[in-house]
N, C-alpha and C positions, 0 to 999 in steps of 0.2 A: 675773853680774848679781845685787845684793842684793835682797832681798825683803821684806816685813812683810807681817802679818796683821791686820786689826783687825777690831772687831765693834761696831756704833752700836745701840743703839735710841732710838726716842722717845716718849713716852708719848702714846696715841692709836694707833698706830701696830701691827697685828699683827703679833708677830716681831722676828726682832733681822735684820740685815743685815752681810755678811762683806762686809771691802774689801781686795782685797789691791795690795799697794804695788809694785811693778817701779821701780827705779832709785835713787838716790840724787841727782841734781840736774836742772836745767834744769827747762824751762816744763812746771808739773802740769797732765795730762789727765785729765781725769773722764769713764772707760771705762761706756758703758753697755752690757750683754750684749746678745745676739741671743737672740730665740724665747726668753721662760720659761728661761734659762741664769741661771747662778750667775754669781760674780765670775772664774771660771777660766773663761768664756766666747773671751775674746779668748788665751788663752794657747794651750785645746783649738783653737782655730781657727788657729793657726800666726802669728795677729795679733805677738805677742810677739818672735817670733822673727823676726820679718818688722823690726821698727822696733828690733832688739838693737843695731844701730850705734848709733840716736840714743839710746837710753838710754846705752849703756856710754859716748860721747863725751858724756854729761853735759849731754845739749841740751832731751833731755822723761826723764820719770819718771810713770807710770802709775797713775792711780788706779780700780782695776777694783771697781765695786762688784756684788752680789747687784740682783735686779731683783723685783719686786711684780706681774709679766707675769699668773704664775698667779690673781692671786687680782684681777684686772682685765682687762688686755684678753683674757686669754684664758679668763677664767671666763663660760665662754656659760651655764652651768646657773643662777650664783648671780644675787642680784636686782640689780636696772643701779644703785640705792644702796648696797649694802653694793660692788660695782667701782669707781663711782665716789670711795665713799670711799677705798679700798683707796689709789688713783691717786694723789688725793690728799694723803694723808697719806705718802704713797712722797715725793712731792716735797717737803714739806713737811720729811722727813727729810732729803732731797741738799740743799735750799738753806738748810737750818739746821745739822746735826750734821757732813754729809757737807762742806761748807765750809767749816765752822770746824775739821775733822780735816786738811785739805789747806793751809789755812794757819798750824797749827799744823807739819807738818811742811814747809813748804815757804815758811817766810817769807820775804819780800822775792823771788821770783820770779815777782811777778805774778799776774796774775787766770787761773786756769785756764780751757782749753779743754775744753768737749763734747767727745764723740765717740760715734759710734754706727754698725754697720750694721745693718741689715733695721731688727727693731722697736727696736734700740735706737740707731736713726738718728731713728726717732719721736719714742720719747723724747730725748734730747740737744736737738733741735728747739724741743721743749715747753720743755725747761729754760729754753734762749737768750730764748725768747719771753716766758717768764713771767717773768723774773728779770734782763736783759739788762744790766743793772750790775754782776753777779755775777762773768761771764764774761768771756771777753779774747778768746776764738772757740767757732767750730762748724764739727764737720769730721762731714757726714753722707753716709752711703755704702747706696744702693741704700734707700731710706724709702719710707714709705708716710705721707705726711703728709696725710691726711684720715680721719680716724677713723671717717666712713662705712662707708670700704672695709674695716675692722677690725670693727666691731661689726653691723653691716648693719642690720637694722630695731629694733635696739634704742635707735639712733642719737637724742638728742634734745639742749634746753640745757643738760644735765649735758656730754656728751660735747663739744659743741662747745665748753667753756673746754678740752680739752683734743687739739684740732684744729688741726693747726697754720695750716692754707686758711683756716680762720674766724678762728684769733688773729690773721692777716696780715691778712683783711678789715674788721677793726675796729683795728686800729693807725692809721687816719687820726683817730679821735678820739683818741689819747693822744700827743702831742709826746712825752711824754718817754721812751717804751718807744721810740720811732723814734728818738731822741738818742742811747739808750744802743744801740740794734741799731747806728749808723752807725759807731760808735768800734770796731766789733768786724769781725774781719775771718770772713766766714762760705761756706762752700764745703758744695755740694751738687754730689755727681756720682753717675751711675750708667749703667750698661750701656743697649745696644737691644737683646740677645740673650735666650734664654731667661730667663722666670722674671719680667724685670725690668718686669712690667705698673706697679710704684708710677711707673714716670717719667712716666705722663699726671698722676698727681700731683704729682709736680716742677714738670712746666712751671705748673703750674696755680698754684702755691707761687712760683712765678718774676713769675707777672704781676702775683699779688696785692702782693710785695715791692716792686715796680717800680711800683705804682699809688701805693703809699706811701711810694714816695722812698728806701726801703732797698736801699743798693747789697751784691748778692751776688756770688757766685760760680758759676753754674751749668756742667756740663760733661755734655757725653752722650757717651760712648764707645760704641764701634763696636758692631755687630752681633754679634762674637765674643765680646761682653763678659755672660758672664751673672753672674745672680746666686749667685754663689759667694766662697767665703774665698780662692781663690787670688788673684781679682782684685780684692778687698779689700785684700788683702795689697800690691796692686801701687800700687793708688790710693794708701792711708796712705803705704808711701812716697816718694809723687810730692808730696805736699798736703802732711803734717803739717810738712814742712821749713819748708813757705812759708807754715803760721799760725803757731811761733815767733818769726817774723823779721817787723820791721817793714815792713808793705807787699809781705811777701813773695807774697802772691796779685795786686797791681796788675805789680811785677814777674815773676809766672810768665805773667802774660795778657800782659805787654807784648812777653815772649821766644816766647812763643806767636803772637803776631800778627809780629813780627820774624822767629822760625822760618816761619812759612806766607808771609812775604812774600819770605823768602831762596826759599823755596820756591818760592813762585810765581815770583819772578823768575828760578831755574834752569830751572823748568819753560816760563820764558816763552822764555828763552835755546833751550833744547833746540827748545822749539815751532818758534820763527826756524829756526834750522838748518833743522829739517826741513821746517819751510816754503819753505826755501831749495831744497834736496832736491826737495823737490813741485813748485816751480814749474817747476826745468829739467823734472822728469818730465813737469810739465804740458804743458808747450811744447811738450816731444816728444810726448807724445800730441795733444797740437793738432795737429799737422802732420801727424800720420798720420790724423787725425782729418776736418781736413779733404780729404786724399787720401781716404779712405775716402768723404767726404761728396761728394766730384765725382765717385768712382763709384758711390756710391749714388743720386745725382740721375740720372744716363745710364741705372741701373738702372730706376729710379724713371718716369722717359719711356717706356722700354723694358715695363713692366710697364703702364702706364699703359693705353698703346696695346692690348698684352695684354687690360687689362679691360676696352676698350671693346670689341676682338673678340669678346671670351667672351658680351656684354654684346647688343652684336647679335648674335650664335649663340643668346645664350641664348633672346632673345624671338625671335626664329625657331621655335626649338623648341618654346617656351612655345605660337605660334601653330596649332602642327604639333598639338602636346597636346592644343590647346582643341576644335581639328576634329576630329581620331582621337577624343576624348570626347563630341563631339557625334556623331560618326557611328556609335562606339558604340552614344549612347543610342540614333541611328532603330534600329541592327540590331536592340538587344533588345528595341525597341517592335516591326517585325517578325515578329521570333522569338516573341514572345507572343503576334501577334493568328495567327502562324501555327500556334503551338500550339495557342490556341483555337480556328481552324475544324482543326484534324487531331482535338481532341476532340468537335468535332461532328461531324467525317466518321466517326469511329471509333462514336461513337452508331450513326452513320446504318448502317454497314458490320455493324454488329452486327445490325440489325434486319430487313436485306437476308442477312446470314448467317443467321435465324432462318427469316426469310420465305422463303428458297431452301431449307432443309433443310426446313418442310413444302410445298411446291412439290414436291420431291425426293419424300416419299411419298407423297404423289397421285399423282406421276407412276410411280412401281411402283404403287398401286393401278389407274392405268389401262391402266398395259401389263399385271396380271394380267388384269382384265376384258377385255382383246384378246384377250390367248391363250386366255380362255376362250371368248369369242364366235367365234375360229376357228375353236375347238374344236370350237362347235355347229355352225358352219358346216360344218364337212367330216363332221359325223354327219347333218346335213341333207342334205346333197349324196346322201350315201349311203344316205338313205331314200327321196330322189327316184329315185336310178338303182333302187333295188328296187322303189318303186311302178311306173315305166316301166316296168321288165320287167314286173309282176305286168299291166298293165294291156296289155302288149302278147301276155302267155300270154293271159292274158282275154278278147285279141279274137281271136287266133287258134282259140279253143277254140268262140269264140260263131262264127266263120266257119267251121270244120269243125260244127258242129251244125246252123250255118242251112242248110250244104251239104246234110248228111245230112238234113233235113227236105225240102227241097226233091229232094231226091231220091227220098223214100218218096211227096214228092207225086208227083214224076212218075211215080214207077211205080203212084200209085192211079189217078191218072187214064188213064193208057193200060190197065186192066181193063173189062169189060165190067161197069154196076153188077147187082148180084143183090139178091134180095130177101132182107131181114133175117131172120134166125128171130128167132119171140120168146123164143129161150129165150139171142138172141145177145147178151152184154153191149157195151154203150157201151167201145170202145175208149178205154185209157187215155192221156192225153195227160200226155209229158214235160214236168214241169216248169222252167220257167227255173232255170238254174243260178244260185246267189245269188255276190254281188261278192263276190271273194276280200276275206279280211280282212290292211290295211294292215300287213305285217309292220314291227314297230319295232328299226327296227338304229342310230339314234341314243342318245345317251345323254340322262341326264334333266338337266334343267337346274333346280341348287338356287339357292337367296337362301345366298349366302354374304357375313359380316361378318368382317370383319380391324380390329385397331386400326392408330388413327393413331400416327403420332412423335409426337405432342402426346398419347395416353393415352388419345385419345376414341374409340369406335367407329363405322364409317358404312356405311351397305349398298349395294352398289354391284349 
């Protein structure tokens, strides 16, 4: 594969810009890099090698150019005028220097095609949009075509001439930028797998084009499809064949719609079959189906009758329940008012136990006061039987004395009387013997005090 080198600048402009050339014939693309990349962008990315049939078959020839990424969209430090100008005079350079280099090497093979992935899907976009006579197509892979989503709150009407959602949304005032997008054939695809959040801006890019009457191309590939070179590599190419060739994108949609309708109609084919398939299946489950269902219904009776038994069992029981709880409650209203009077017997039982235990020693202090008043008793007794005898010695001693008296009377009076001498004394008369004294053979009787059980003393 032959190659060249070249280097543009233009005055305004920071910097010079390296293009390098892939091919020697067929229809020129004008290669925009990805991410702040040079012009070896699409070569580093396997892009190159990917589309070496259709260059060495003489069908496209590459024009990769250096990008102005750095010193615009991706210079968030420097100020949103010195980016925007940056952007601008970048373009300024592709649709003046960078144009007239690709048709000095490429004359009479037509107006080149964009191309671009990530941000230089962006850019290629912008070019079509701004310049749309320039071009002959645009083949944009995996964009981010709203410049919001790029610069975020720096975002204002500088940024928006260079938005592709906002160039589409004022394309209904200019006829002739819609004239020149309609002659061109324009292809926008990209993944639903990682990475590839620009496609809400796709669709977005999709309606405003469609609001404006510019017919595109849009395509969403599957879920597995991220945003990487290898499926880059796969898009360019499936696409770039069908924007060299005339109507080649109305013919890739019409083999697409023809592909999914053979499709469908195999699938619709298979569907039948199996449909065919199912319904004997069905049948036969029908009929087992309904067997099943005429012994489900005899079950179903059978069960039936069941729930009505269970049903009156149940409220049987229920009834059984409602009484057993009611008669419950009377026992534990019982059981309470029995426990309250057993708390008042137990009062009562208590006071009757107190009231018996001093009852109890009263009753020993009166049995001691018994056995003491026995006591006196039988010391009584026994001062009677010694007064008896003292007073039965007593009488017997007073009857041997009255005896002996009366016996000295009788022997004075049977003497003859004599006459007294004076010198005869007065005979002495015996004195009455005096009462013997009451011997005491009893014992003496004290006041004796004992405490009560209760702590008090009482004399009994």
């Amino acid at each position: 594969m032959e190659t060249k080198d070249f280097t543009l600048h233009r005055d305004g402009v920071d910097g010079d810009f390296d293009v390098t050339l892939y091919g020697t014939a067929g229809r020129p693309v004008i290669v925009f890099p990805e991410g702040n990349s040079s012009c070896a962008s699409w070569e580093d990315g396997g892009m190159v090698d990917a589309l070496a049939g259709l260059i060495d078959a003489g069908r496209v020839r590459l024009f990769c150019v250096d990008s102005a990424d750095g010193a615009s969209w991706y210079a968030g430090f420097a100020p949103t005028d010195y980016r925007l100008a940056s952007l601008g005079g970048y373009f300024d350079l592709v649709e003046n220097e960078l144009v007239q280099l690709v048709s000095d090497e490429a004359p009479g093979a037509g107006a080149p095609i964009v191309a671009g992935a990530g941000i230089g899907a962006l850019n290629a976009t912008i070019a079509m949009l701004r310049r749309p006579k320039l071009y002959g197509g645009l083949l944009a892979l995996s964009g981010t075509y709203d410049a919001a989503w790029v610069v975020g709150d720096a975002m204002n009407d500088g940024w928006r001439a260079f938005s592709p959602v906002d160039l589409a949304r004022g394309l209904g005032d200019n006829p002739l930028l819609v004239e020149g997008l309609s002659g061109s054939q324009l292809a926008f695809v990209c993944g639903t797998g990682a990475g590839e959040e620009g496609g809400e801006t796709q669709r977005t890019l999709q309606g405003e084009l469609a609001s404006a009457g510019v017919a595109a191309t849009f395509e969403y590939w599957g879920a597995d499809v991220d945003h990487s070179w290898g499926w880059w590599q796969e898009e360019a190419r499936q696409l770039l064949p069908c924007l060299v060739e005339e109507g080649g994108l109305q013919r890739r949609h019409a083999a697409s719609v023809v592909g999914d309708a053979r499709a469908a109609a195999q699938s619709a084919s298979a569907a039948f079959a199996d449909a065919g398939k199912r319904l004997e299946q069905a049948k036969e489950h029908l009929a087992k189906a309904r067997d099943v269902l005429a012994a489900a219904e005899e079950r179903t009776k059978a069960e039936q009758q069941s729930v009505a038994e269970h049903e009156s069992e149940a409220e049987r029981l229920s009834a059984l329940a409602r009484d057993a709880w009611a008669e419950k409650d009377r026992i534990a209203a019982l059981l309470e008012d029995a426990i309250r009077k057993g708390n008042e017997a137990q009062v009562e039982a208590d006071k009757a136990a107190a009231e018996l235990a001093s009852a109890q020693w009263i009753a020993g202090e009166a049995e001691a006061a018994v056995a003491s008043a026995k006591s006196e008793c039988v010391a009584a007794e026994s001062d009677v039987a010694q007064a008896k005898e003292a007073v039965e010695a007593t009488r017997e001693r007073e009857a041997a004395a009255k005896a002996k008296l009366q016996s000295v009377l009788d022997e004075a009076a049977a003497k003859p009387a004599a006459a007294k001498p004076a010198s005869a004394k007065k005979p002495a008369t015996r004195k009455k013997p005096a009462a013997a004294k009451k011997p005491t053979t009893g014992t003496k009787r004290t006041s004796r005090t004992r405490k009560s059980s209760g702590g008090q003393g009482s004399s009994r």
